[in-house]
C-alpha positions, 0 to 999 in steps of 0.5 A: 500500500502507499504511505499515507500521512494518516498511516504515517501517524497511527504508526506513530502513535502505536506505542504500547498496543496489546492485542489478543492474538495474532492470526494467520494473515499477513496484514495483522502482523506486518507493515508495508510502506510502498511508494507509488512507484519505486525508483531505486532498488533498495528495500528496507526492513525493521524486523524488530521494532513491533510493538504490538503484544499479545495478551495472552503472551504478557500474561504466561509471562514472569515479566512485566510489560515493560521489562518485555520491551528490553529486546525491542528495536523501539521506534525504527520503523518511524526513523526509516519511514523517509526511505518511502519517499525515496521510492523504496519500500518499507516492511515493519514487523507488528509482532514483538521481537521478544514473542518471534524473532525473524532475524534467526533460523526457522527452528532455532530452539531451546529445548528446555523451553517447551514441554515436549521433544522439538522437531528433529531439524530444530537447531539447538546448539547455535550461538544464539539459542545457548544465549536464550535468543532463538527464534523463540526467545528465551530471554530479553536482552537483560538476560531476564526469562520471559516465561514463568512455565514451559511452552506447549510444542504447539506454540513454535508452528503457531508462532512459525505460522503467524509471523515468522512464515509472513515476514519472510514471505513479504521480504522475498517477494518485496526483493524478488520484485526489486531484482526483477525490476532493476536486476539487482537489490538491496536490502537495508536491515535496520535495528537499534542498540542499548547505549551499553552493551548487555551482560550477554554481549562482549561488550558487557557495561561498555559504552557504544559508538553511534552506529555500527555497520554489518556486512558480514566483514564484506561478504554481504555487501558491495564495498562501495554501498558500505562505504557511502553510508559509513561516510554520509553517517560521519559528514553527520558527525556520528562515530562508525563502525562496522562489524563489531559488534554485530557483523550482520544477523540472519537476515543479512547472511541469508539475503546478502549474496552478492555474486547473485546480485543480492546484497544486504547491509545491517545498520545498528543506531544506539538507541540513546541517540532518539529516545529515553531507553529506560521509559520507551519513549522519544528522545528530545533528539527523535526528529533530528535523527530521524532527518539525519537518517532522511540525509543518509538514505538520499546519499544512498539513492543517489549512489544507487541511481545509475546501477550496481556500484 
């Protein structure tokens, strides 16, 4: 759908939503920002900034709503919702991080989280599983469980169903449409970090730079779209890095092939930049930023205007 000013603002305005459930339909649990026509082939993705949560989920929860949203990417949708009008679609997950995480395999799983055996091709040895931030998490980023008993086996299809299987289609074919447009895409993958890094981070109790930049240590990325971004960020003032500590998730190792003509960026802004991290609110910084990431995704149209770089 085109970006119209009243979405725009409900958008906005949906801070604290809790809904009853999710049902097997798209539109329920995604987003979509479309311009009427889109002009550059780059597509832009916020899979972590949801923030409607399910009723029955907070309530088979030990935590309280507040404490749920340590893990949410708060607001970023909004801070990107100007690559719209740069003729590039917007997809926003509705569903919480902490409920489904699609920024990891289908089946990464804890088996201590549910009661009952996991399907034989669950992952259950991977980095972030052991860390309690699988596909169905665990933990929020404070490292506080979530859930006060163990799941029934039922919960990982229904959550696969609803919103995991939804995100990823709606981003295949937002890029497949890209690729078949221009020949080539991109895909932006845009999150927030906690000012100070968590006690699971290596990182932990230590101050982060602005904005950290992920393509997998090059091999997702074409070097001149890293760059253009690194550099539009910095003409900004904001202090840069890439890979550390975060290289780029599932989504930019999975979507970024550049041999294919396929390339994915991770962007990680520290969330101290637009908004109060304790109270999940804007920061009196929110609209500055937000047109400073305006600036950035022009830069990045412009490198984009004449083809692959």
């Amino acid at each position: 759908m085109t970006a119209s000013p009243d979405l725009i603002n409900r958008m906005n305005q949906a801070m604290d939503s809790i809904t009853p459930s999710f049902a097997a339909d798209d539109d329920t649990v995604l987003t979509v920002l479309r311009p009427e026509q889109q002009t550059a082939p780059v597509v832009f993705s916020s899979p972590h900034s949801g923030r409607d949560y399910p009723a029955a989920f907070v309530a088979a929860s030990r935590l309280d709503p507040r404490s749920l949203r340590r893990s949410e990417d708060s607001f970023v949708e909004q801070l990107y919702q100007g690559a719209v009008a740069h003729g590039m679609p917007l997809l926003a997950a509705r569903f919480p991080r902490a409920y489904c995480d699609v920024n990891r395999e289908p089946r990464e799983l804890d088996p201590t989280m549910f009661a009952g055996p996991l399907p034989e091709d669950a992952n259950t040895h991977s980095p972030r599983v052991l860390a309690g931030l699988g596909t169905i998490p665990k933990v929020v980023a404070s490292g506080a469980e979530i859930y006060a008993n163990k799941l029934p086996l039922a919960e990982i299809e229904s959550r696969l169903a609803t919103c995991y299987r939804p995100y990823h289609r709606c981003l295949d074919r937002l890029l497949a449409e890209t690729k078949a447009r221009f020949g080539w895409s991109l895909l932006v993958d845009c999150h927030s970090m906690p000012s100070i890094g968590g006690p699971m981070d290596r990182d932990s109790g230590l101050s982060r730079v602005d904005v950290v930049l992920g393509d997998c240590y090059g091999d997702s990325c074409a070097a001149d779209i890293t760059t253009t971004v690194e550099a539009s960020f910095r003409a900004r003032g904001y202090r840069v890095v890439r890979n550390v500590p975060y290289a780029g998730g599932y989504l930019t190792r999975s979507y970024g092939k550049p041999r294919r003509g396929s390339h994915a960026l991770q962007i990680e802004l520290n969330r101290s930049l637009y908004m109060i991290e304790a109270e999940h609110r804007h920061g009196p910084d929110f609209d500055r930023v937000r047109a400073d990431l305006d600036r950035v995704v022009a830069d990045l149209a412009a490198l984009v205007a004449e083809g692959l770089p």
